[in-house]
C-alpha positions in Angstrom: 9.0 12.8 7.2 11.7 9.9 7.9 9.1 7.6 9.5 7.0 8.0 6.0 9.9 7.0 3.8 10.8 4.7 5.7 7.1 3.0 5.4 7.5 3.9 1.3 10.9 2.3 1.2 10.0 -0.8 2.8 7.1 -1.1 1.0 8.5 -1.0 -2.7 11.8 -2.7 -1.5 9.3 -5.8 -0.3 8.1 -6.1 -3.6 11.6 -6.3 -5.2 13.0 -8.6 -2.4 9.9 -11.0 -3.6 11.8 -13.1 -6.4 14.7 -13.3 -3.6 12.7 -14.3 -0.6 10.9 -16.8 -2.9 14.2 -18.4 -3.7 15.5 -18.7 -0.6 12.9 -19.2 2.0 10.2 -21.5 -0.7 7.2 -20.2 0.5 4.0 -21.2 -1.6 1.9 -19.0 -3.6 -0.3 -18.1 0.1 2.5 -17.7 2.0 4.2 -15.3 -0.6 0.9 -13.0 -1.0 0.5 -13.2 3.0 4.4 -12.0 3.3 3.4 -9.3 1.2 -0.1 -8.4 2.4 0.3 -9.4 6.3 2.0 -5.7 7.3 -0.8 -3.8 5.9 -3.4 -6.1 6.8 -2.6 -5.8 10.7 -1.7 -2.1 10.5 -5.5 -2.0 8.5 -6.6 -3.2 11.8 -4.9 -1.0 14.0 -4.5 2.1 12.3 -8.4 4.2 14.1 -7.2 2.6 17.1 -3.8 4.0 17.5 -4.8 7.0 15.4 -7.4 7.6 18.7 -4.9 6.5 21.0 -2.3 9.6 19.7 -5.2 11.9 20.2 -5.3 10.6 23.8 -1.4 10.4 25.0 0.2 12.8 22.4 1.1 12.1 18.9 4.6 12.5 19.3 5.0 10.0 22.0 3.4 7.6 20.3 5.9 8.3 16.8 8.4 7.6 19.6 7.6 4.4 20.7 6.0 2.8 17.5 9.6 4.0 15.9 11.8 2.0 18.6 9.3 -1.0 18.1 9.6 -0.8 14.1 13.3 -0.9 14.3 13.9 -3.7 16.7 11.7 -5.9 14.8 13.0 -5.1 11.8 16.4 -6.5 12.6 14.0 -9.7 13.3 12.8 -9.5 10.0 16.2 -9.4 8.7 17.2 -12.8 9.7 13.6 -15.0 9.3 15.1 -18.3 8.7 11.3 -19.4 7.5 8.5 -18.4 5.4 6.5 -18.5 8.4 8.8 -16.3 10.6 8.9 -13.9 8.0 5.3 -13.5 8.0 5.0 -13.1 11.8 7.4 -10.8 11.9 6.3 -8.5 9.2 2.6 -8.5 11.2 4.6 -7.1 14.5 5.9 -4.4 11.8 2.0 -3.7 11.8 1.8 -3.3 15.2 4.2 -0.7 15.7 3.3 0.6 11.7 0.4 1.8 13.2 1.8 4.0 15.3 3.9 5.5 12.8 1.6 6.7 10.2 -1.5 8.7 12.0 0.7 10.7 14.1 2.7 11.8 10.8 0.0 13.3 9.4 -1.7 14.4 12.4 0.9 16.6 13.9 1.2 18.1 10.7 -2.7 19.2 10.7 -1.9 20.5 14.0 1.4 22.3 13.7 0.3 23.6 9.9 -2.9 25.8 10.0 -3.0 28.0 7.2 -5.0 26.1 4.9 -2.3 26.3 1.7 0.8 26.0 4.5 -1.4 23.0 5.4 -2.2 21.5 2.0 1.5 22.4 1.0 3.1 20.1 3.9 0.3 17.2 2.7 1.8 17.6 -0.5 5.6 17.3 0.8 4.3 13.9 3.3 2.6 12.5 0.2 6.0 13.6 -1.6 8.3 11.3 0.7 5.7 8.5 0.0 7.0 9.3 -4.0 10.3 9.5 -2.5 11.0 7.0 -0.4 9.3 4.7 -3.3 11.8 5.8 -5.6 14.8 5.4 -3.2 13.6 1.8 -2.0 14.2 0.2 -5.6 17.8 2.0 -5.7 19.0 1.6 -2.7 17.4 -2.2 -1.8 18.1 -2.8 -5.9 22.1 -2.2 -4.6 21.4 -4.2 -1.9 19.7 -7.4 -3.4 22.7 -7.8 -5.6 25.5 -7.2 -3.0 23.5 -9.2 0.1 20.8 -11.4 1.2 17.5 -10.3 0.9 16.9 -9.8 5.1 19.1 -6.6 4.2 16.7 -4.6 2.6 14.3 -5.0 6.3 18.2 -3.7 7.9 16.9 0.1 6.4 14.8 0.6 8.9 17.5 1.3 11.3 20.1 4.4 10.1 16.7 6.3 9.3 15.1 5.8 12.9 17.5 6.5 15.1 17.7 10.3 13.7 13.9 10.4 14.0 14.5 9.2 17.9 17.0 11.8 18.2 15.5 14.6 16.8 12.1 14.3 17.4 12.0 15.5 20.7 14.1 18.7 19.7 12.1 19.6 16.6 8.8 18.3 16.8 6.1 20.0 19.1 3.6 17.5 21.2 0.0 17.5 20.3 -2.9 15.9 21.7 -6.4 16.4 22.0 -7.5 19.1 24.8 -9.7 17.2 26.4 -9.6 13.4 25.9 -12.3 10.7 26.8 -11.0 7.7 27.7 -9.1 4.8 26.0 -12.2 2.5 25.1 -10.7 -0.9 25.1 -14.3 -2.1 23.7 -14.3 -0.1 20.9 -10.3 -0.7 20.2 -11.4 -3.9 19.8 -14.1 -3.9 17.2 -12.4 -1.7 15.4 -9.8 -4.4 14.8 -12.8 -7.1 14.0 -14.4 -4.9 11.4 -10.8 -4.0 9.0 -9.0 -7.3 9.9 -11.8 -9.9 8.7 -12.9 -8.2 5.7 -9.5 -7.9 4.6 -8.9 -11.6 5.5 -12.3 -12.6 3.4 -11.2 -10.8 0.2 -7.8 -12.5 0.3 -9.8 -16.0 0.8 -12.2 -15.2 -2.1 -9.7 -14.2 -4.5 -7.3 -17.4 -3.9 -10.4 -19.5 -4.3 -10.7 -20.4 -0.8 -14.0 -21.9 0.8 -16.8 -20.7 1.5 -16.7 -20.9 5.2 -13.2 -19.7 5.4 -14.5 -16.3 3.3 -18.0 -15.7 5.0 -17.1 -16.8 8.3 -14.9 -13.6 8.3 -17.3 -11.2 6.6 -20.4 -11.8 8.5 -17.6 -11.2 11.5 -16.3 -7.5 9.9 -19.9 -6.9 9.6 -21.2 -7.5 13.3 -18.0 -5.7 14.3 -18.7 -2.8 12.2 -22.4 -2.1 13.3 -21.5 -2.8 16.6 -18.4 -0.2 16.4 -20.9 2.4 14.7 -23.8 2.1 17.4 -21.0 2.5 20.2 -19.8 5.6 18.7 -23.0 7.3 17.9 -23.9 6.7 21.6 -20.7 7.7 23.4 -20.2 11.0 24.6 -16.6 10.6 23.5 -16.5 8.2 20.7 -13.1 6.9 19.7 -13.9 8.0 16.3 -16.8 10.4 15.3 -18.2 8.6 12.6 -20.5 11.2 11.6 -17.6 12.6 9.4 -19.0 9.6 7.4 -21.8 11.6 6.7 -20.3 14.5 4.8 -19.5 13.2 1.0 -16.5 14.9 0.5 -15.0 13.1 3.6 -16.4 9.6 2.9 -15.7 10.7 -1.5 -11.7 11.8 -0.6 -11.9 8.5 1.6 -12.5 6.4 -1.3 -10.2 7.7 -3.5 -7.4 7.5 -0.8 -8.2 3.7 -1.2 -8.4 3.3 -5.1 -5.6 5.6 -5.7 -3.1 3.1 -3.4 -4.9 0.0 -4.8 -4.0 0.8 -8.2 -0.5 1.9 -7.3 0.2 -1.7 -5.2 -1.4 -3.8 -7.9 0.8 -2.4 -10.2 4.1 -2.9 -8.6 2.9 -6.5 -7.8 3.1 -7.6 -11.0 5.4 -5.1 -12.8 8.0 -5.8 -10.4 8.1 -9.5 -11.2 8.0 -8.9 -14.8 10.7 -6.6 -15.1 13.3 -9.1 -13.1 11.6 -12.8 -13.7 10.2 -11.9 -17.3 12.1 -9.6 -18.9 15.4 -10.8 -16.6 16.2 -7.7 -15.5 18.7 -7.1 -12.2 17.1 -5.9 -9.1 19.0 -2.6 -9.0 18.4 -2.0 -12.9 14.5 -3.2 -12.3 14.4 -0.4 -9.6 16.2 2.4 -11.7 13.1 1.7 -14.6 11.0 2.9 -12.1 12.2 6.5 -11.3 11.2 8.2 -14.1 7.6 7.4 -12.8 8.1 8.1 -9.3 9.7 11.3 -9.9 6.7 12.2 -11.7 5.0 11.1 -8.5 6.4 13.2 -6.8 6.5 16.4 -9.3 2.5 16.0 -9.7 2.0 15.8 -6.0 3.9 19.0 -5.1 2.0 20.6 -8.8 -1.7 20.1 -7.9 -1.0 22.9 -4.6 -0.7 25.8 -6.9 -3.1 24.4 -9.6 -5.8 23.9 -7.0 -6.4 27.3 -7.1 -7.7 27.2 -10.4 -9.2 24.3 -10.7 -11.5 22.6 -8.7 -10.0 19.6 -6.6 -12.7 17.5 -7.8 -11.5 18.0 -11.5 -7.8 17.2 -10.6 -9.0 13.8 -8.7 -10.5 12.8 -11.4 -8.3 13.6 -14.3 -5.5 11.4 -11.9 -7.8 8.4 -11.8 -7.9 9.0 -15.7 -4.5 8.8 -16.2 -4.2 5.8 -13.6 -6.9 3.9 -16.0 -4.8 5.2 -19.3 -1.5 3.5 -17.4 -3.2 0.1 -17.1 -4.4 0.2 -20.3 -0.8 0.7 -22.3 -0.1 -2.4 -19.9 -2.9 -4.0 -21.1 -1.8 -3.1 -25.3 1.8 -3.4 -24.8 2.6 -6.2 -22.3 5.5 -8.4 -23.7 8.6 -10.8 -22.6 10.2 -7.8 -23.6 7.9 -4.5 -23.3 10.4 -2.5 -20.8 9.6 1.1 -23.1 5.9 0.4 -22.2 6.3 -0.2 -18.7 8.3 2.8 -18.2 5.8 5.4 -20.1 3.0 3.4 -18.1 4.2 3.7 -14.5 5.2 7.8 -15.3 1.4 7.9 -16.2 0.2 6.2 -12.9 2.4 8.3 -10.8 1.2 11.4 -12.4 -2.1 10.7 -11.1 -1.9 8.9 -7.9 0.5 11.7 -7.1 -2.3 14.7 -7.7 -5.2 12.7 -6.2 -3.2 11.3 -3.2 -2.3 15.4 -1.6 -5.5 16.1 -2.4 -7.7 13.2 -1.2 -5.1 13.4 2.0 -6.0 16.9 2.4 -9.6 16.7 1.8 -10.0 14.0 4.4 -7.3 16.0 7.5 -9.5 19.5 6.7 -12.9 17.8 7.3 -12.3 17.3 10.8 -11.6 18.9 14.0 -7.8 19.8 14.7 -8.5 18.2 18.2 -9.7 14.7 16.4 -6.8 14.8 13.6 -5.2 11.7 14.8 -8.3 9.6 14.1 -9.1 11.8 10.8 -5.8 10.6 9.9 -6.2 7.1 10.7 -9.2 7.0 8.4 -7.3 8.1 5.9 -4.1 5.6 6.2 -6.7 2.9 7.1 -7.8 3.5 3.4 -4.1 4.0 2.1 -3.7 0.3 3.7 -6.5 -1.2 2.9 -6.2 -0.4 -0.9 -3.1 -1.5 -0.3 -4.3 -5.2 1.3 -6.8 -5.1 -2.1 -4.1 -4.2 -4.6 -2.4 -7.5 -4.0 -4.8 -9.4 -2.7 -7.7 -8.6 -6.0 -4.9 -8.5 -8.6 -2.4 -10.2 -7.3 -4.8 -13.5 -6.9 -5.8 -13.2 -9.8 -2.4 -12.8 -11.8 -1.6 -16.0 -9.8 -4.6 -17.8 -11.0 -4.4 -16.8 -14.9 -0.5 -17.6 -14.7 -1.5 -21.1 -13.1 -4.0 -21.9 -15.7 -2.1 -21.2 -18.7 1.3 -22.0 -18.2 2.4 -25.6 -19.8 4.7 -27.2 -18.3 7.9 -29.2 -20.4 7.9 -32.7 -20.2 9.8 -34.7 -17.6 9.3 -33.0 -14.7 8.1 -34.8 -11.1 4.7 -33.8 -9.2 7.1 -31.5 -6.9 8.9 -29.9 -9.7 5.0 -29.1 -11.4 3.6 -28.0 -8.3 6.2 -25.6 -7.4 6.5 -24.5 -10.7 3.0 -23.6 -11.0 2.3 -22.2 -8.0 4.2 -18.8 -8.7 6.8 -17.2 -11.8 9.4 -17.5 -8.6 8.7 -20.8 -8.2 9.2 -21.7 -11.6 13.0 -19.6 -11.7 13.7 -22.0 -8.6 12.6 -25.6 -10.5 14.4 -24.4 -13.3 17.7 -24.0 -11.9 18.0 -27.9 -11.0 17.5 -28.8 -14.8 18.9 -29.1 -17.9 19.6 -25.9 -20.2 17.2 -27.2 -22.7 14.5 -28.3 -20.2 15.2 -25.1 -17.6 14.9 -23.0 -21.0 11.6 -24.6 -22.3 10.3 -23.9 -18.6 11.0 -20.5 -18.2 9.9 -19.0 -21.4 6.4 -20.8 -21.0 6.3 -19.8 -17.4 7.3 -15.8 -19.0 4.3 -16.7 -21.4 1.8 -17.9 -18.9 2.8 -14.7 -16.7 2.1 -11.9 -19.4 -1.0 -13.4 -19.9 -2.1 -12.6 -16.5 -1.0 -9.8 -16.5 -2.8 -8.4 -19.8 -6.1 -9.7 -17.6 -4.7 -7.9 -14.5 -4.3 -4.8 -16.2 -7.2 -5.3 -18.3 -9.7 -4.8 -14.6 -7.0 -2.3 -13.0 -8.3 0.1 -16.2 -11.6 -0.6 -15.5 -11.7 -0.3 -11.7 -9.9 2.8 -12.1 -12.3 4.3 -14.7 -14.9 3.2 -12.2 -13.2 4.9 -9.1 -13.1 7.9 -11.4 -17.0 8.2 -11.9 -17.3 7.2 -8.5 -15.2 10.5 -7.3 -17.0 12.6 -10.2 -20.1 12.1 -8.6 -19.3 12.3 -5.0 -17.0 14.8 -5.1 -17.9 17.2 -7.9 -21.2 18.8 -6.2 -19.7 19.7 -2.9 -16.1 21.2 -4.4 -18.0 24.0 -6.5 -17.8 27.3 -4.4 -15.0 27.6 -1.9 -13.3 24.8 -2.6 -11.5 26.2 -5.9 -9.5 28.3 -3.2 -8.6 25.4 -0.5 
């Protein structure tokens, strides 16, 4: 479990170091989603390939070494004296993220058997996700406000050396029995199907060009057909993509994806409003939060004994419910000054995403072979990261583009000052601390302004892609979850 809070700490921790990396370091609007989004986009493209490469070498050995890699770079993270260095260093966090994450789960589906000791410990992993979320904002909140913003990538250290410690005492090996061999080919078209598409999205939704967006799609979709055909005709595919063919794999998949989509997007934005908006302090922003990541983590640990009443297919969908109910109070509510809203909002998301994420996780782990966990679980964390790349990348674009449009800008200010100003709400904090109180004043309550109204559009498609995901899961789900499935 320490290598998964430490992945949920660092991830809600980013998003409250945002306002102070965009102070000190200046990066524009692309660089500051890319800061964000580069970490899960490179781990997106990784994650079958080391999932497959676990199977191969042992899962545990590859925790090992993707844990000594993640902390070393991490102190590199700590000190980026550039936007740019920042960015390349968080993408070598993907590198060794990827190792991380599929042998988690993986040894877990191989040490756990029993199907509710199995579903029970998915619950606990998806727990620490909850967790380690809610300890992030605390503990980086303490931090942001005592030190410089590098401090909060410094966390990564005290909770990997235990895991290098004790790992080897505590944690059985695992691997698959009989292993085919590492298939550099397919390694490598896996990374040219996630990557790309990822990459086009983010181009689409900043408005990019045509060229730069299709370029990269028609390149994800060679790579993927490609990567299919090799498997299908393999003796030993690096990842049996048959398990596509089963609905409740490919169903549980999805949701995986729009459960963490919903739950990025929201922090995106509600992370900046509560300190740039409503003016909040980093640790106090952070301690709004709990109420709704405890929930998190209450409804994730809930839905194991529930399941055995209720289908998981009616739980799923009841989370995504909630999920869509959470965007719309944002959507009703959102203020300059709506922290009550926020708060009831985000306990409403993280009762859902909490229930669908153990169950979607355990859906996905219990559809495959014990033997081929490692790239079962891959699948699933490529989705966890992937909704995670679309979360910021969909909403997050397009809460940049609404807050562009509609802010207006005080009089007085030089090109420089506007187009910093209008490129992000951080931006604007910055221009306004080299003006007059009157002028810095005028600036920051229109940039508050322009920033609530993207964020009423934002949160007006979060509710409806979440209602969507939640037909989508009805449908896919629902037909093959009525028998046995009430006792899994």
């Amino acid at each position: 479990m320490l290598p998964v809070l430490l992945v949920s700490v660092d991830n809600t921790v980013l998003a409250f170091a945002v306002p102070g990396i965009a102070e000190a370091l200046q990066p524009s609007g692309a660089q500051q989603l890319w800061i964000v989004d580069v970490y899960p986009l490179v781990l997106a493209g990784l994650l079958v390939a080391m999932g497959s490469l676990g199977d191969r070498i042992g899962r545990r050995r590859l925790l090992l070494i993707g844990a000594t890699g993640f902390a070393a770079v991490s102190v590199l993270a700590a000190y980026a004296p550039s936007a740019a260095w920042l960015i390349v260093a968080r993408a070598a966090l993907g590198i060794f993220g990827a190792m991380l994450m599929p042998s988690t789960l993986s040894l877990l589906r191989n040490i756990f058997h029993d199907p509710d000791q199995r579903r029970l410990a998915i619950a606990v992993w998806a727990s620490c996700f909850a967790a380690g979320a809610a300890l992030g904002p605390i503990v980086g909140g303490f931090l942001l406000e005592h030190a410089w913003w590098g401090s909060v990538f410094l966390l990564a250290v005290p909770v990997l050396v235990p895991l290098l410690v004790l790992a080897p005492i505590f944690v059985p090996e695992s691997k698959d029995p009989a292993p085919g061999r590492i298939d550099v080919v397919s390694i490598a078209l896996s990374m040219l199907a996630l990557a790309p598409v990822a990459y086009a999205i983010k181009n689409l939704a900043h408005g990019g060009s045509a060229v730069q967006t299709v370029v990269p799609a028609l390149v994800a979709v060679t790579a993927t057909v490609l990567f299919v055909r090799r498997q299908l005709r393999r003796p030993d595919p690096m990842l049996d993509v048959r398990l596509f063919t089963v609905r409740v794999f490919s169903g549980a998949v999805a949701v995986n994806l729009l459960s963490v989509f919903s739950l990025v997007g929201f922090l995106f934005f509600v992370s900046q409003h509560l300190q740039l908006v409503i003016g909040l302090g980093p640790m106090r922003a952070g301690t709004a939060l709990v109420p709704g990541l405890a929930v998190m983590v209450v409804s994730g640990l809930a839905v194991v004994p529930l399941v055995r009443w209720l289908r998981p297919s009616t739980i799923i969908v009841s989370g995504l419910l909630l999920s869509a109910t959470a965007y719309t109070v944002v959507l009703v509510c959102a203020s300059p000054t709506a922290l009550t809203p926020i708060i009831v909002a985000f306990a409403l998301l993280g009762a859902g995403i909490g229930a669908t994420e153990t169950l979607s996780n355990d859906l996905i782990v219990s559809s495959a072979p014990a033997e081929k966990a490692g790239a079962a679980s891959a699948v699933s964390e490529t989705a966890y990261e992937m909704g995670a790349v679309l979360g910021t990348a969909v909403l997050g674009s397009i809460l940049t583009a609404s807050y562009a449009a509609n802010l207006v800008l005080p009089a007085g200010l030089d090109a420089d000052a506007e187009a910093t100003a209008r490129d992000t709400l951080g931006g604007a904090h910055a221009v306004a601390e080299g003006l007059p109180a009157d002028q810095a004043s005028s600036l920051l309550a229109a940039a508050g302004e322009a920033f609530d109204s993207g964020v009423t559009a934002t949160a007006g498609i979060g509710a409806i892609l979440a209602l969507a995901a939640a037909a989508v899961a009805w449908t896919v789900l629902r037909p093959h979850t009525a028998g046995d499935d009430r006792g899994r």
